[in-house]
DRENFIRO-216894 format. One record per residue: residue number from 1; residue in one letter; chain; x negated, y negated, z of N, C-alpha, C, O in turn. Coordinates in Angstrom, 1 decimal, always signed. Each point is the difference from the previous one (the first is absolute). Layout:
BEGIN
k->NUM r->A c->A nc1->X nc2->Y nc3->Z cac1->X cac2->Y cac3->Z cc1->X cc2->Y cc3->Z oc1->X oc2->Y oc3->Z
...
END
This chain:
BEGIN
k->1 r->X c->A nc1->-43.5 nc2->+52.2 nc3->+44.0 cac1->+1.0 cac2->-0.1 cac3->-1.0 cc1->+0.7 cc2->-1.3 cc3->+0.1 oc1->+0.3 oc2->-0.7 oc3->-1.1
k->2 r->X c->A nc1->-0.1 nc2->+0.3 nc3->+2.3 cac1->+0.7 cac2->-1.6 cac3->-0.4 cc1->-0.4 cc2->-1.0 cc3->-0.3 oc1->+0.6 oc2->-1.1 oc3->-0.2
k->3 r->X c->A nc1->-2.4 nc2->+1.5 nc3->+0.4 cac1->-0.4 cac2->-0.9 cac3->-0.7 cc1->-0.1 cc2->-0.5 cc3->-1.3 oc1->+0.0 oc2->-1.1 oc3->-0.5
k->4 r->X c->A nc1->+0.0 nc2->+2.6 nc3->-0.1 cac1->+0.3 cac2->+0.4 cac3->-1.5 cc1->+1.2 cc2->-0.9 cc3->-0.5 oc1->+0.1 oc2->-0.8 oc3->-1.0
k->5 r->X c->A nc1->+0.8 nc2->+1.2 nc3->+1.7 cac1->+1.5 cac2->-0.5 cac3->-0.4 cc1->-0.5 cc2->-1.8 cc3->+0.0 oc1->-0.1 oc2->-0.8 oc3->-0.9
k->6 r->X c->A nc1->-0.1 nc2->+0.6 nc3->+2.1 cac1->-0.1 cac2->-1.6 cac3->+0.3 cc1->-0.6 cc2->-0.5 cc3->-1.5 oc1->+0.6 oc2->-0.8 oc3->-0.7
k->7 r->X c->A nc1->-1.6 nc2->+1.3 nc3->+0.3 cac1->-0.9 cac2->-0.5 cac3->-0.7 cc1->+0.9 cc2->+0.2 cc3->-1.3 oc1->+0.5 oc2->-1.0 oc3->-0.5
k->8 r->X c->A nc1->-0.2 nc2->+2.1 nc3->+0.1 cac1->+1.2 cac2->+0.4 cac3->-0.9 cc1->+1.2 cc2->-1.4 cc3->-0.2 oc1->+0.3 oc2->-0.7 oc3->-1.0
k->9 r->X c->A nc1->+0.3 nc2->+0.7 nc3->+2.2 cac1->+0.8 cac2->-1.4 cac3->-0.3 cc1->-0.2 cc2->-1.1 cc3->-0.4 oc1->+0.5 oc2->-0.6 oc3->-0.8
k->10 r->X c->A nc1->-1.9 nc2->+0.0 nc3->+1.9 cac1->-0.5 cac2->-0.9 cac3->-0.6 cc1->-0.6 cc2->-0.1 cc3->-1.6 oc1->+0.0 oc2->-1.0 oc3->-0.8
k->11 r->X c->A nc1->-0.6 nc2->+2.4 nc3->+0.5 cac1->-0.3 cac2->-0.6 cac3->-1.2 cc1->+1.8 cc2->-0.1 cc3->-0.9 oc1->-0.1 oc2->-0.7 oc3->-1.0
k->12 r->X c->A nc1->+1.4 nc2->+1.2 nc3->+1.2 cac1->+1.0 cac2->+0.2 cac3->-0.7 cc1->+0.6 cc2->-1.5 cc3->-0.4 oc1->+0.5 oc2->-0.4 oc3->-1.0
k->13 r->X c->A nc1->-1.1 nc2->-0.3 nc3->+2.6 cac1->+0.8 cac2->-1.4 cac3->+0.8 cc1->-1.0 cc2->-0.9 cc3->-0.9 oc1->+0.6 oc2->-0.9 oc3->-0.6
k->14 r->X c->A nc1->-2.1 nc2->+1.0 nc3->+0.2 cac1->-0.9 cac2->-0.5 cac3->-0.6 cc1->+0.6 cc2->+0.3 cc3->-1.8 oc1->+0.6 oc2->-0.8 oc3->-0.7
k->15 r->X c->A nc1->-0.8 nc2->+1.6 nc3->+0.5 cac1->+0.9 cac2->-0.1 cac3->-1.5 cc1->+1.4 cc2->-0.5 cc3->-0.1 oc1->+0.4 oc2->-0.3 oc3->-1.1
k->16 r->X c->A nc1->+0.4 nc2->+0.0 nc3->+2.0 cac1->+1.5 cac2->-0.4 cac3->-0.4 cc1->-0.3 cc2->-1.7 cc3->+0.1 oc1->+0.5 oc2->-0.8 oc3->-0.7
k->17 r->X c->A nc1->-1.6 nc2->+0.3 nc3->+1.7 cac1->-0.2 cac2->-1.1 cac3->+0.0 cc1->-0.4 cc2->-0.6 cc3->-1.1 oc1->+0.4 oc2->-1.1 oc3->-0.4
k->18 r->X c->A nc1->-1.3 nc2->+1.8 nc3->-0.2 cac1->-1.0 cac2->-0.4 cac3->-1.1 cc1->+1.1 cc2->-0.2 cc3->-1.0 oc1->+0.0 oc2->-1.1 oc3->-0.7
k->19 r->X c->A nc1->+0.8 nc2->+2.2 nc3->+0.5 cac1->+1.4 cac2->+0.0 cac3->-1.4 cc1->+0.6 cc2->-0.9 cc3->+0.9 oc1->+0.8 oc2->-0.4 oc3->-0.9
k->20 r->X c->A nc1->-0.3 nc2->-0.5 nc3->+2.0 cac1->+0.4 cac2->-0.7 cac3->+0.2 cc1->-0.4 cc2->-1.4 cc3->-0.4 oc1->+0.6 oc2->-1.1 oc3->-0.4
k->21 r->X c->A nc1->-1.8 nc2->+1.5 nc3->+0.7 cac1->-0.9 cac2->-2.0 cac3->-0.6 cc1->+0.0 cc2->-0.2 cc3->-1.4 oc1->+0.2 oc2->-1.1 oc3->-0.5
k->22 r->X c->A nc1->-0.3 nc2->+2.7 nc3->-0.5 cac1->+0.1 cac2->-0.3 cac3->-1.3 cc1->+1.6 cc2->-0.6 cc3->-0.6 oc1->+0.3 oc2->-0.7 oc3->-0.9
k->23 r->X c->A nc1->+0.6 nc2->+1.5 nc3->+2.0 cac1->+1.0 cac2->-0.5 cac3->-0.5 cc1->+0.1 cc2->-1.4 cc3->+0.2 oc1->+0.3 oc2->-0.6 oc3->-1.0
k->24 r->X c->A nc1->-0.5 nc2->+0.0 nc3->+2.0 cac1->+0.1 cac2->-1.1 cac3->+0.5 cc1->-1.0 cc2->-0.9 cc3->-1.3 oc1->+0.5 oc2->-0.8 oc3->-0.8
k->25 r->X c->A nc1->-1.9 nc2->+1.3 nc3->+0.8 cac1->-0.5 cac2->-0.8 cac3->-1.0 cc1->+1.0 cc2->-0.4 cc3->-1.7 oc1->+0.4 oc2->-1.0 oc3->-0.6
k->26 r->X c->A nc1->-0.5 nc2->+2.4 nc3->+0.4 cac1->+1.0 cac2->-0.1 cac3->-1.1 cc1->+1.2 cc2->-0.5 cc3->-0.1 oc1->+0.5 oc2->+0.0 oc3->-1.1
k->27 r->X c->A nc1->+0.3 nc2->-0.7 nc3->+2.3 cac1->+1.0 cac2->-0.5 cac3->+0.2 cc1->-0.3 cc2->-1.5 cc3->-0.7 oc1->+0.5 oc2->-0.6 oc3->-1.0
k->28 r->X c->A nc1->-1.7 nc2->+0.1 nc3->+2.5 cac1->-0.3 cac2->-1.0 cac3->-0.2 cc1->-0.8 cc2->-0.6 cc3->-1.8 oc1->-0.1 oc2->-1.1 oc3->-0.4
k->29 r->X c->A nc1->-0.4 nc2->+2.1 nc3->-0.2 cac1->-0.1 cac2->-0.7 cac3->-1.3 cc1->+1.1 cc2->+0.1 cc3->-0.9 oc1->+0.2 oc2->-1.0 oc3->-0.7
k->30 r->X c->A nc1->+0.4 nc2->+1.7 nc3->+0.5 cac1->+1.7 cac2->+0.2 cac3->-0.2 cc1->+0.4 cc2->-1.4 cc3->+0.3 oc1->+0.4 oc2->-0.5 oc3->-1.1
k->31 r->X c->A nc1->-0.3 nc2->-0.3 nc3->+2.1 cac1->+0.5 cac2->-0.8 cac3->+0.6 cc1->-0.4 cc2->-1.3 cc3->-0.7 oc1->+0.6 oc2->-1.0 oc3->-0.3
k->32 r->X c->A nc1->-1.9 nc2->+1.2 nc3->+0.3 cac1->-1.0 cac2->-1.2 cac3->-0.4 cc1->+0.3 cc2->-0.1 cc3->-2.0 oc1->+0.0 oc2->-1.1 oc3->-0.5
k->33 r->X c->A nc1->+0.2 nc2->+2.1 nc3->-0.1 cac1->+0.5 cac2->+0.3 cac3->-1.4 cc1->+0.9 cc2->-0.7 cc3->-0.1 oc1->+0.0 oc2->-0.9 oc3->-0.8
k->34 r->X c->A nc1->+1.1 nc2->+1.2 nc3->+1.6 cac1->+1.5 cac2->-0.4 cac3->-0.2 cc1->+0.1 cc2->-1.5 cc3->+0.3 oc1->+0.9 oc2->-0.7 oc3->-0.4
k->35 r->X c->A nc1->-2.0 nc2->+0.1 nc3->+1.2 cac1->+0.1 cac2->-1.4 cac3->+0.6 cc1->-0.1 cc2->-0.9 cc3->-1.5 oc1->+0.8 oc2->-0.9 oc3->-0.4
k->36 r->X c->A nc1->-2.3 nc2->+1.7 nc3->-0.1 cac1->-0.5 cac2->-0.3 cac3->-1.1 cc1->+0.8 cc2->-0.7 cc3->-1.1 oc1->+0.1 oc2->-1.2 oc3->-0.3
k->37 r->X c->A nc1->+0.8 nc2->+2.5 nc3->-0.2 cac1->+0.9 cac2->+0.3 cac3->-1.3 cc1->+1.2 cc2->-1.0 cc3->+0.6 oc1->+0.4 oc2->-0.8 oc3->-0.8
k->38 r->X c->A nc1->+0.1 nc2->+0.7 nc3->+1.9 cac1->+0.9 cac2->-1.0 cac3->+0.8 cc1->-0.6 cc2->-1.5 cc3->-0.3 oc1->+0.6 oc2->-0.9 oc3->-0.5
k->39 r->X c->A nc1->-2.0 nc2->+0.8 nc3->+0.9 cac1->+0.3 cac2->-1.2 cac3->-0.2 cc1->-0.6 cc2->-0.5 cc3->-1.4 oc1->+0.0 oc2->-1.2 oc3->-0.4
k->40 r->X c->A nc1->-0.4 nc2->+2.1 nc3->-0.4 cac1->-0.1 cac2->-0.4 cac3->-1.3 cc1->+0.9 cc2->-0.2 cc3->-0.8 oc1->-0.1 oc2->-0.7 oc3->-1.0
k->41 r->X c->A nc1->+1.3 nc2->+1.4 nc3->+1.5 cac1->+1.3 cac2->-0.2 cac3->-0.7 cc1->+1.0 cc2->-1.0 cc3->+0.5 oc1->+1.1 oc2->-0.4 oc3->-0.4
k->42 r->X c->A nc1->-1.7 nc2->+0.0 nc3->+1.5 cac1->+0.9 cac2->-1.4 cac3->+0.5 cc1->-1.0 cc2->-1.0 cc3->-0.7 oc1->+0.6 oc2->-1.0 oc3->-0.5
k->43 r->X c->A nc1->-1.9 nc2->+1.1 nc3->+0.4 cac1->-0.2 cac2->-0.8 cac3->-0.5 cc1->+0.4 cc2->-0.6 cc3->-1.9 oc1->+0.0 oc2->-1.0 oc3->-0.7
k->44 r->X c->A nc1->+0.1 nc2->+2.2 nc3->+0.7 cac1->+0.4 cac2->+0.3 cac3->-1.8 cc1->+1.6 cc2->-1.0 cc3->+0.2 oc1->+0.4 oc2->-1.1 oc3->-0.4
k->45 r->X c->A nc1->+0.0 nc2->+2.0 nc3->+1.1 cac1->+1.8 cac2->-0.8 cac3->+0.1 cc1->+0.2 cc2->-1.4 cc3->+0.5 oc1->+1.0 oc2->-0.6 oc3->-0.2
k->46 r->X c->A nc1->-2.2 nc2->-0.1 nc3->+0.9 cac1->-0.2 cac2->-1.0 cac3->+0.1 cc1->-0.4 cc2->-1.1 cc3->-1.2 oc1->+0.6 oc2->-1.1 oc3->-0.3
k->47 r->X c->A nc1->-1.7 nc2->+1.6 nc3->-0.4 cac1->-0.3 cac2->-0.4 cac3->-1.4 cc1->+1.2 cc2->-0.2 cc3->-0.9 oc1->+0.0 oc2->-1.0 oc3->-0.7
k->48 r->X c->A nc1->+1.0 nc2->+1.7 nc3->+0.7 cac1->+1.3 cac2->+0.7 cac3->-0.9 cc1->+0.6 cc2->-1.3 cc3->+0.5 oc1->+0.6 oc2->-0.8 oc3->-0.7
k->49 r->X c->A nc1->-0.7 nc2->+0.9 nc3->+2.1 cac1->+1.4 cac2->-1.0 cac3->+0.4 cc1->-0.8 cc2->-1.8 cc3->+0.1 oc1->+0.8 oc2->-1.0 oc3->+0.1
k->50 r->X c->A nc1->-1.6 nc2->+0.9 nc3->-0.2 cac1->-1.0 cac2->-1.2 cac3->-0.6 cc1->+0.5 cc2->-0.4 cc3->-1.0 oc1->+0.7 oc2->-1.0 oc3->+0.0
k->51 r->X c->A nc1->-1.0 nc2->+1.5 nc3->-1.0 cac1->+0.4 cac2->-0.3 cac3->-1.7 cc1->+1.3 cc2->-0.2 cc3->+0.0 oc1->+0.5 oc2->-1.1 oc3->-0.3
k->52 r->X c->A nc1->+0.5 nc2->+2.2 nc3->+0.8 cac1->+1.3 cac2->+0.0 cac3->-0.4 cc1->+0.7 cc2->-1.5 cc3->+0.9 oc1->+1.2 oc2->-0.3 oc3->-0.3
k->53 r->X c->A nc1->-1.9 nc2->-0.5 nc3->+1.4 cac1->+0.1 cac2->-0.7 cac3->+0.9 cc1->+0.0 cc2->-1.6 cc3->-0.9 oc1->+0.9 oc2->-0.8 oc3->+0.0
k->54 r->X c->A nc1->-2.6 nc2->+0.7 nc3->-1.0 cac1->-0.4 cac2->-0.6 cac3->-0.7 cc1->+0.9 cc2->+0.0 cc3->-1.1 oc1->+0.2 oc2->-1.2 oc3->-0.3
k->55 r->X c->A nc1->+0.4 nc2->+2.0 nc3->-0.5 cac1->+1.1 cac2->+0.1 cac3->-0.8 cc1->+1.1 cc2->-0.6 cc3->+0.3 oc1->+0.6 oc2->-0.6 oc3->-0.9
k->56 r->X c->A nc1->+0.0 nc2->+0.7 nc3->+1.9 cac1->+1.0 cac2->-0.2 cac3->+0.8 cc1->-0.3 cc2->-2.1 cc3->-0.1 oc1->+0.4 oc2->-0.7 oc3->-1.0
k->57 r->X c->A nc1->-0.8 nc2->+0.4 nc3->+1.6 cac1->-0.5 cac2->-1.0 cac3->-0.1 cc1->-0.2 cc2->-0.6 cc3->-1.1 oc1->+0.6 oc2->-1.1 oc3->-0.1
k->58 r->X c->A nc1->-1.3 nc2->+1.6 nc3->-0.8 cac1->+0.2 cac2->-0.9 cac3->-1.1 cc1->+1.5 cc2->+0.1 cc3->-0.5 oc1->+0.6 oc2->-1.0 oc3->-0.4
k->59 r->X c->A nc1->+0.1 nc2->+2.3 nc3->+0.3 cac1->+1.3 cac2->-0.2 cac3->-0.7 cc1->+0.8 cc2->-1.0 cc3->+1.0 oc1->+0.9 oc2->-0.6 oc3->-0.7
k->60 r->X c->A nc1->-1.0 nc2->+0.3 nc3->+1.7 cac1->+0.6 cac2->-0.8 cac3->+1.2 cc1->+0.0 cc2->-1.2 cc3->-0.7 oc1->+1.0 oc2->-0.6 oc3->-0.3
k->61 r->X c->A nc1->-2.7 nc2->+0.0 nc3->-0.1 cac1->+0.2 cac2->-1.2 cac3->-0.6 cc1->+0.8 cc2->-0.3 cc3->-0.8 oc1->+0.9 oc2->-0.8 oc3->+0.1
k->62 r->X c->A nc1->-1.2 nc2->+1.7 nc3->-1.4 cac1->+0.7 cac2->-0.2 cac3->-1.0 cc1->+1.7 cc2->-0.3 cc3->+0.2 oc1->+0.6 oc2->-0.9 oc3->-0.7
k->63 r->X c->A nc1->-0.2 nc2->+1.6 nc3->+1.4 cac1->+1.0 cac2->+0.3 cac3->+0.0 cc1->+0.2 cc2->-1.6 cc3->+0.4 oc1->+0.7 oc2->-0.6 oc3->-0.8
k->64 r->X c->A nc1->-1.1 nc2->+0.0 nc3->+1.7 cac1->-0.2 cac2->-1.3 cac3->+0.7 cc1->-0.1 cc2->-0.9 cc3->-1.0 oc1->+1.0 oc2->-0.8 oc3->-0.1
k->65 r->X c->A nc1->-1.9 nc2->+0.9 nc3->-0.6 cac1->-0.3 cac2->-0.6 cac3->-0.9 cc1->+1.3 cc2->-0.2 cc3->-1.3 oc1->+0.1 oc2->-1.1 oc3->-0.6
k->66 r->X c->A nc1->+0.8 nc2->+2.3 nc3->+0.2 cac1->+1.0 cac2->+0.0 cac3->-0.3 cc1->+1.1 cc2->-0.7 cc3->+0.6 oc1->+0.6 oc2->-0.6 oc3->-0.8
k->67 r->X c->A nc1->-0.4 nc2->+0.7 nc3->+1.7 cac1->+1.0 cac2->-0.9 cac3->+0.7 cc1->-0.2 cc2->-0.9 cc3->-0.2 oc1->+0.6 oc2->-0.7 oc3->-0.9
k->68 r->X c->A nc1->-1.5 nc2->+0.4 nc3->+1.5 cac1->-0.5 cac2->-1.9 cac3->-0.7 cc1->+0.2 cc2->-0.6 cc3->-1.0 oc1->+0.5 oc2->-1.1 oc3->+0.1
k->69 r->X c->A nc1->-0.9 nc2->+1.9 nc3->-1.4 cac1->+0.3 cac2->-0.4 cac3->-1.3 cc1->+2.0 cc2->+0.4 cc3->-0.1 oc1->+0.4 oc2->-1.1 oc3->+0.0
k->70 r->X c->A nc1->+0.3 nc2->+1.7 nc3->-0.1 cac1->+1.4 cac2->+0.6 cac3->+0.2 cc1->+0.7 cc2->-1.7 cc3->+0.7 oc1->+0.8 oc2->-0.7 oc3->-0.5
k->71 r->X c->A nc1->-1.5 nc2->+0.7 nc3->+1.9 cac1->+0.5 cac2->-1.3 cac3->+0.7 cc1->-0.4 cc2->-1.2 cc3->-1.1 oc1->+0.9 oc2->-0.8 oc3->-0.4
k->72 r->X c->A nc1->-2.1 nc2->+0.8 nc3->+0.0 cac1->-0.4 cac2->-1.5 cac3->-1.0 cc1->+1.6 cc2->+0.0 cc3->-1.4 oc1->+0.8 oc2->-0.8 oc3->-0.5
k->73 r->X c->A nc1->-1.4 nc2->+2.2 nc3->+0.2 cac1->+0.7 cac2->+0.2 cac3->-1.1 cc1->+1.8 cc2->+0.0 cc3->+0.1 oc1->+0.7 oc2->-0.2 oc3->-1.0
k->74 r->X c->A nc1->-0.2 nc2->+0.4 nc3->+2.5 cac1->+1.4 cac2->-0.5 cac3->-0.3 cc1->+0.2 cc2->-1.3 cc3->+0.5 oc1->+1.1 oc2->-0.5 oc3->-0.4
k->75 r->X c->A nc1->-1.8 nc2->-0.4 nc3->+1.1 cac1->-0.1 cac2->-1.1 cac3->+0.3 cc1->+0.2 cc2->-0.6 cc3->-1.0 oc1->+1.0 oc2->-0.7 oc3->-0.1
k->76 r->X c->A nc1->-1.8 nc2->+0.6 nc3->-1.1 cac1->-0.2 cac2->-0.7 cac3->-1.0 cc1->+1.4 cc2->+0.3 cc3->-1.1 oc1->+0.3 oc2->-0.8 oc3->-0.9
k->77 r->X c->A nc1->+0.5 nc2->+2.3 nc3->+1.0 cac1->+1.2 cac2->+0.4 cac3->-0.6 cc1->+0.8 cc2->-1.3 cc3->+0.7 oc1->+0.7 oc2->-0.8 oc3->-0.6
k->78 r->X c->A nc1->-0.8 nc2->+0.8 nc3->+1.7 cac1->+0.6 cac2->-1.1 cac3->+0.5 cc1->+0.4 cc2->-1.4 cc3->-0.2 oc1->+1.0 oc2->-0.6 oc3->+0.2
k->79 r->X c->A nc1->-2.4 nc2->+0.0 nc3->-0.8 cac1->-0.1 cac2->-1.3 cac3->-0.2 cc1->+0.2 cc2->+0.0 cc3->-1.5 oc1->+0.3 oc2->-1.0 oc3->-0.6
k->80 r->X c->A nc1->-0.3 nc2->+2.3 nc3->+0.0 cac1->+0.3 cac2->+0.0 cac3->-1.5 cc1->+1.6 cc2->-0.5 cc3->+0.1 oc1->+0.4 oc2->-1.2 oc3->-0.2
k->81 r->X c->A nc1->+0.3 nc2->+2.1 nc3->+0.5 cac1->+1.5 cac2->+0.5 cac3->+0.5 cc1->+1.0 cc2->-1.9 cc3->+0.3 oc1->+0.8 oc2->-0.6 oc3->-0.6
k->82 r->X c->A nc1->-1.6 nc2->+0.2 nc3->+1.9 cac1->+0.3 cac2->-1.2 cac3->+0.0 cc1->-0.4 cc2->-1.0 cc3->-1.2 oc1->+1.1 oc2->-0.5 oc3->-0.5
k->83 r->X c->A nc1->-2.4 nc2->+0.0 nc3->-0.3 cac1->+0.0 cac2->-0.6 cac3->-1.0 cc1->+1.0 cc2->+0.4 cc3->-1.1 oc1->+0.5 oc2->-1.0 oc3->-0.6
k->84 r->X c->A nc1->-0.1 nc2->+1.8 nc3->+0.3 cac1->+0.9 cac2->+0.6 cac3->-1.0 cc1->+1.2 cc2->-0.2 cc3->+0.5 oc1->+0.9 oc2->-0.3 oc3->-0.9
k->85 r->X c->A nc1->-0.3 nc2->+0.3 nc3->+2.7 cac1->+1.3 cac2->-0.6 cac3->-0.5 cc1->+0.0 cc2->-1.8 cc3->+0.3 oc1->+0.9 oc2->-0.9 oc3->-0.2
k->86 r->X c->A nc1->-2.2 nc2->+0.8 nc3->+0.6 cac1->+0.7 cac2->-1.5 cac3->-0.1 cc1->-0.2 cc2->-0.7 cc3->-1.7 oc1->+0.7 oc2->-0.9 oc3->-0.4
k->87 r->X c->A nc1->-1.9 nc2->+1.6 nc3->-0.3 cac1->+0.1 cac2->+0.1 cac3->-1.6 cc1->+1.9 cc2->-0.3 cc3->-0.6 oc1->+0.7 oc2->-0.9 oc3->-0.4
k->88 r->X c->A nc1->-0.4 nc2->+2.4 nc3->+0.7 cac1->+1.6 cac2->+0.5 cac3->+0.1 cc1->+0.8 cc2->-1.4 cc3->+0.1 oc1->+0.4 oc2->-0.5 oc3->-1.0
k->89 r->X c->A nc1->-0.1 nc2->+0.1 nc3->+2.2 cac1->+0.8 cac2->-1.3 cac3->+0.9 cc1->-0.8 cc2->-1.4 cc3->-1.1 oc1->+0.9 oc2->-0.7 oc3->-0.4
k->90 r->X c->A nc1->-1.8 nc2->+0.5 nc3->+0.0 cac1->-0.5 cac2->-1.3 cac3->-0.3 cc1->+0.8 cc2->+0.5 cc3->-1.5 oc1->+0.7 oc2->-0.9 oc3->-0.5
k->91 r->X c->A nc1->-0.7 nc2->+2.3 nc3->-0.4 cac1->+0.4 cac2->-0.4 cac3->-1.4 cc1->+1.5 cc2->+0.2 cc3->+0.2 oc1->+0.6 oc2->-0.4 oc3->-0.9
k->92 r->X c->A nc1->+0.3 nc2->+1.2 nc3->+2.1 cac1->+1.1 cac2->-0.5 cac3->-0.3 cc1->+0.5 cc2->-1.4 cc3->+0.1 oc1->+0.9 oc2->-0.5 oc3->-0.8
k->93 r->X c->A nc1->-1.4 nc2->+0.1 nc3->+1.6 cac1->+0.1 cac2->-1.5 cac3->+0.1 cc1->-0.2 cc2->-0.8 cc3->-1.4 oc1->+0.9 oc2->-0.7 oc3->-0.6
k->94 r->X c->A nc1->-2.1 nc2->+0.9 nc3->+0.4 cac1->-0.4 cac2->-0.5 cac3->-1.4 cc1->+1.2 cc2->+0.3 cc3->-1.2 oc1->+0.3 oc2->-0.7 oc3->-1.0
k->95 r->X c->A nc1->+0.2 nc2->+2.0 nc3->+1.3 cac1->+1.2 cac2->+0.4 cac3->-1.0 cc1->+1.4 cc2->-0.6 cc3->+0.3 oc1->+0.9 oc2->-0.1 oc3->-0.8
k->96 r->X c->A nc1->-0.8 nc2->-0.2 nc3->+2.2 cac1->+1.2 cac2->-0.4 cac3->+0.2 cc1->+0.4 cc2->-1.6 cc3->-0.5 oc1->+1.1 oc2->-0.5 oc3->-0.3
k->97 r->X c->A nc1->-2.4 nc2->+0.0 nc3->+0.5 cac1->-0.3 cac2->-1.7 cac3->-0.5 cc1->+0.3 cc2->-0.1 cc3->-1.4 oc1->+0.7 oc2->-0.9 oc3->-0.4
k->98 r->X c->A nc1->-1.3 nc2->+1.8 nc3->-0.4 cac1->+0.2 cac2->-0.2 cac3->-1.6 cc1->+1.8 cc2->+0.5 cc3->+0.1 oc1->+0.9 oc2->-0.6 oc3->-0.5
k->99 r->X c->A nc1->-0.8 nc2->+1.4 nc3->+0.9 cac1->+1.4 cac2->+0.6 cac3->-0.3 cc1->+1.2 cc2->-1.4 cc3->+0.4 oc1->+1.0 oc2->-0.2 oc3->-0.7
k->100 r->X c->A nc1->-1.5 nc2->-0.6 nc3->+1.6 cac1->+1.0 cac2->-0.9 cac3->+0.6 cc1->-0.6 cc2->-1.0 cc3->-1.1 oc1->+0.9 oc2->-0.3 oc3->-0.8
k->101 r->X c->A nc1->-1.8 nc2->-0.1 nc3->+0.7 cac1->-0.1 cac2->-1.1 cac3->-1.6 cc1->+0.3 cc2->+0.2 cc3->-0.5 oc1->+0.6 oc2->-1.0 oc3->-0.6
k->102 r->X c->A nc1->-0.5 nc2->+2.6 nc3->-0.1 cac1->+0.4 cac2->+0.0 cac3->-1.4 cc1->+1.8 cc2->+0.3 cc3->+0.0 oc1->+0.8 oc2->-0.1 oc3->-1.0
k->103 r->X c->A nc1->-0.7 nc2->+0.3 nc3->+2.0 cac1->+1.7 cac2->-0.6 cac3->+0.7 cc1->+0.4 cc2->-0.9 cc3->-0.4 oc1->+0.8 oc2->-0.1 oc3->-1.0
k->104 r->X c->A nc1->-1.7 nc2->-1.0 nc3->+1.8 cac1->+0.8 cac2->-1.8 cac3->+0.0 cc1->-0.5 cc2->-0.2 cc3->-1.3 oc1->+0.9 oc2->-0.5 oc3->-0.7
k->105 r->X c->A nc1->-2.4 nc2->+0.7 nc3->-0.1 cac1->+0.1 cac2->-0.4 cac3->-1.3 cc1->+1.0 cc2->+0.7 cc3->-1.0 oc1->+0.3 oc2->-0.7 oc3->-1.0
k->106 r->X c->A nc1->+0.5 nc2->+2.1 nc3->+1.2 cac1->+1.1 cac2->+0.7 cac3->-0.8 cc1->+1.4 cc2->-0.8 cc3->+0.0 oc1->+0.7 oc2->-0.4 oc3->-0.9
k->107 r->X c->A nc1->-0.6 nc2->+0.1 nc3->+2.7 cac1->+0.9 cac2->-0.4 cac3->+0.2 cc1->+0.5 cc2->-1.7 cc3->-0.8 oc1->+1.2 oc2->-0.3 oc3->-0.1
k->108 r->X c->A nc1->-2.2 nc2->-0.4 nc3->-0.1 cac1->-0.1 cac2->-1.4 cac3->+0.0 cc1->-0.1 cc2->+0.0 cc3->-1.4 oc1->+0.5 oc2->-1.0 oc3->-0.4
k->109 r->X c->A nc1->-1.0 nc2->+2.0 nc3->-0.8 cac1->+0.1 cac2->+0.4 cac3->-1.2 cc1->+1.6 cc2->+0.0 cc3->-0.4 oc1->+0.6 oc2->-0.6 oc3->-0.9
k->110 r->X c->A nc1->-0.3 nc2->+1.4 nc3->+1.9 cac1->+1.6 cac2->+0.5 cac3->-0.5 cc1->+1.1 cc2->-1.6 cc3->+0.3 oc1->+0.9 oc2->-0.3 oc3->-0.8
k->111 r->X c->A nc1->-1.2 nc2->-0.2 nc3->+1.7 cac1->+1.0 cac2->-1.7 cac3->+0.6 cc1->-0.6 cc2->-0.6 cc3->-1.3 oc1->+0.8 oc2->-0.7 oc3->-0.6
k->112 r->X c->A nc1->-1.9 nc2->+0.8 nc3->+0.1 cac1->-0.7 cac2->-1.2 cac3->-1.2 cc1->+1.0 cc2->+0.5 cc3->-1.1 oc1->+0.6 oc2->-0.9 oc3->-0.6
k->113 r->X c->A nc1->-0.4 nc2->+2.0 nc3->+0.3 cac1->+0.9 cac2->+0.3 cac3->-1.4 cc1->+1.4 cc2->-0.2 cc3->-0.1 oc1->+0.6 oc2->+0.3 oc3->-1.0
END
């Protein structure tokens, strides 16, 4: 009889093993799945963050590239700004000269009569 039994367990100990390795197998392709879909999706989100990286970059230029022109473009408000008042200063001048001639010629009009 205990032999019966012995043999009995072992075959019990021989089936829990076997559902042991399948689980174990099934684990490990479970595992190997998941690795899969993991890194297909890092690599997807890798891709994603590539482009959006390359996007990034060019609007950077641009943006750069704006400044640049913004900087050219008030630089030049600038030299406008200055020519215009010294424009300004040279015709009051110019106004104040006629105004004082036409003074001494008014004034020297008026002593003549």
């Amino acid at each position: 009889m205990k032999d019966l039994e012995k043999q009995e367990e072992a075959r019990i100990a021989h089936l829990q093993l076997k559902a042991h390795q399948e689980t174990i197998a099934g684990l490990r392709q479970l595992r190997c799945r998941t690795c899969v879909w993991t890194s297909r999706g890092l690599e997807s989100a890798h891709a994603a963050l590539k482009v959006q990286a390359q996007e990034l970059e060019k609007k950077k230029h641009q943006l750069l590239q704006m400044e640049s022109n913004l900087k050219e473009t008030m630089f030049q408000t600038e030299v406008f700004k200055k020519q215009i008042e010294t424009q300004n200063v040279a015709l009051e001048n110019v106004e104040k000269e006629r105004f004082r001639d036409a003074w001494r010629e008014g004034g020297q009009l008026m002593t003549l009569s």
